[in-house]
C-alpha positions in Angstrom: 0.0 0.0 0.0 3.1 2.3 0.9 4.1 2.0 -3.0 0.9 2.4 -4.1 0.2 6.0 -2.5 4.3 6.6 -3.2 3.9 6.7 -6.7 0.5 8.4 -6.6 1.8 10.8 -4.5 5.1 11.4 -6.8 2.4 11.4 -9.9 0.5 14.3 -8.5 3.7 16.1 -7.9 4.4 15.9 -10.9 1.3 16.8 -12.8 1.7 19.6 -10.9 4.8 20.4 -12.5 2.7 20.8 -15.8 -0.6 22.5 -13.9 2.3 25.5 -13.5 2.0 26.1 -16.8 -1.4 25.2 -17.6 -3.9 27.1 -16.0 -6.5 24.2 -16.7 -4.8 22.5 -14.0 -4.1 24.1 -10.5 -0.4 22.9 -10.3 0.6 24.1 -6.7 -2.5 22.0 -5.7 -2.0 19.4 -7.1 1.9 18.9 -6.1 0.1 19.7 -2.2 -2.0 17.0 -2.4 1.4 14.8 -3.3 3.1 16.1 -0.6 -0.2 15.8 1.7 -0.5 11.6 -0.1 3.2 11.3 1.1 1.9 11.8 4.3 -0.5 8.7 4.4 1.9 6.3 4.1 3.1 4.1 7.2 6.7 4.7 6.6 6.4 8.5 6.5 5.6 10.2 9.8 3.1 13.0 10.1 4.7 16.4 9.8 2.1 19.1 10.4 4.4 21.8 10.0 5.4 21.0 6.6 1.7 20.2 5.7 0.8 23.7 7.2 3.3 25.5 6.1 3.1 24.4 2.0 -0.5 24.7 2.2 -0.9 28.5 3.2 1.5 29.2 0.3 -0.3 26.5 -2.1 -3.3 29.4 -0.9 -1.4 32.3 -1.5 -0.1 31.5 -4.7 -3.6 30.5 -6.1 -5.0 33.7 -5.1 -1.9 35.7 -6.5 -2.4 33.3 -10.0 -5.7 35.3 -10.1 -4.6 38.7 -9.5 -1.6 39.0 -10.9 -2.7 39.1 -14.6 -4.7 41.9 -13.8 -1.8 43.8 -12.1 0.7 43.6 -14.9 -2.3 44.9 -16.8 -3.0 47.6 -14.6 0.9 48.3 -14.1 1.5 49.0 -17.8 -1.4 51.5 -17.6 -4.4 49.8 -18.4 -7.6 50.7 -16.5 -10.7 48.8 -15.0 -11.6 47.9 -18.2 -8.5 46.1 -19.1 -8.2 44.3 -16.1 -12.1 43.2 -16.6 -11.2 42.0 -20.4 -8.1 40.0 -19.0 -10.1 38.5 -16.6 -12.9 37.7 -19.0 -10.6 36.4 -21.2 -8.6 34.1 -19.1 -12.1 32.7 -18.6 -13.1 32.6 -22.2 -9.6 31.1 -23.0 -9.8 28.6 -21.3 -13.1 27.2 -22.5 -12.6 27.5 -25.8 -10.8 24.6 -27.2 -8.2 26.6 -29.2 -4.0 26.0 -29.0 -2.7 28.5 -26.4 -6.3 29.9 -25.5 -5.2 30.1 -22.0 -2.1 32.8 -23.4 -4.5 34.3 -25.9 -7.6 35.1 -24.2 -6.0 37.4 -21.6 -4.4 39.0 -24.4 -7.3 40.1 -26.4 -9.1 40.7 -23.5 -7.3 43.3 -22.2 -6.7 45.1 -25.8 -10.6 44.6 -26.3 -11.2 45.9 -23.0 -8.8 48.7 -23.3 -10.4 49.5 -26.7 -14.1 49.8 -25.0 -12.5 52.2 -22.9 -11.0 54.4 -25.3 -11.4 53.5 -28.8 -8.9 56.1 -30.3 -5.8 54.7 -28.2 -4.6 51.9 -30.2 -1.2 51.9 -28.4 -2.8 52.3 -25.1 -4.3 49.0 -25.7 -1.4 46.9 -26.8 0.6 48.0 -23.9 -1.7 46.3 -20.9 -2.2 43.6 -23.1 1.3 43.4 -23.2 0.8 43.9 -19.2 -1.5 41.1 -19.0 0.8 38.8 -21.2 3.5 39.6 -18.9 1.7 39.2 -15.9 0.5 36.0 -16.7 4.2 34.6 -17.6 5.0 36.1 -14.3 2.4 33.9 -12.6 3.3 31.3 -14.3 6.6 31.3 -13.4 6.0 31.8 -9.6 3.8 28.7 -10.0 6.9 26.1 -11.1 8.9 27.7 -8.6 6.6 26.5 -5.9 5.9 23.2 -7.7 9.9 22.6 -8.3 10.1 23.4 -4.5 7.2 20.5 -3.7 8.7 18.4 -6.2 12.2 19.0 -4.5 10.5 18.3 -0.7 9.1 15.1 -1.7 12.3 13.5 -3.2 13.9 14.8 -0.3 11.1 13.2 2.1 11.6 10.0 0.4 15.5 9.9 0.4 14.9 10.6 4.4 12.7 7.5 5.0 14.0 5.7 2.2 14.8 2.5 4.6 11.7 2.6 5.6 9.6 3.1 2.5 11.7 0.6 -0.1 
């Protein structure tokens, strides 16, 4: 039973890995739930802290996945209208079963919302969609961090108990 949850727990890791990068899948949660399946088995003891501690940042860095978009859109001087389109768009991107519609719909919705706002200012437009591109690479990037972390914490877990386990 210990290999069993082992490996399931090393699959979700990993899987989470990719969720970093796909927004379909919430990576950081996924890689908790590894760490948290770790957990179950009879050779690892019960570490609360850890489990405590990597789950208020798995928290934190959902929230901020969700935000941050709409800050870099914001930040390159998009308004409440831009933020609103990326927003909508990461939505719409995401349902809609094109390549990349998780990159492009935050793109076009912050130019389209940016154009609702002021249809004149082309340029004004590009840039927080550029500001919503670049906040959702920065997202994205925080996202594997933590997941690289979780992944690095559960090998070194297993390389602890690894007597006990194998």
């Amino acid at each position: 039973m210990d290999t069993l949850l082992l490996i399931l727990g090393f699959l979700c890791v990993i899987v989470g890995v990719f969720g970093s990068f796909l927004p379909v899948l919430p990576g950081p949660s996924i890689s908790w739930i590894g760490l948290a399946v770790l957990y179950f088995t009879n050779a690892v003891p019960a570490n609360y802290w850890i489990l405590g501690i990597t789950l208020l940042i798995t928290i934190v860095i959902s929230v901020l996945d969700y935000v941050i978009p709409a800050k870099g859109t914001k930040k390159f001087g998009g308004s409440s209208y831009g933020i609103w389109g990326t927003n909508i768009g990461l939505i719409v991107g995401i349902l809609t079963p094109i390549p990349f519609g998780f990159i492009i719909g935050p793109f076009v919705g912050a130019f389209l919302g940016e154009l609702l706002y002021d249809s004149k200012n082309h340029n004004r437009a590009l840039k927080a969609a550029v500001g919503s591109f670049a906040g959702f690479l920065a997202s994205s990037f925080m996202k594997f961090v933590v997941c690289m972390m979780y992944l690095g914490l559960f090998l070194a877990i297993v390389w602890q108990y690894r007597s006990a386990i194998f």
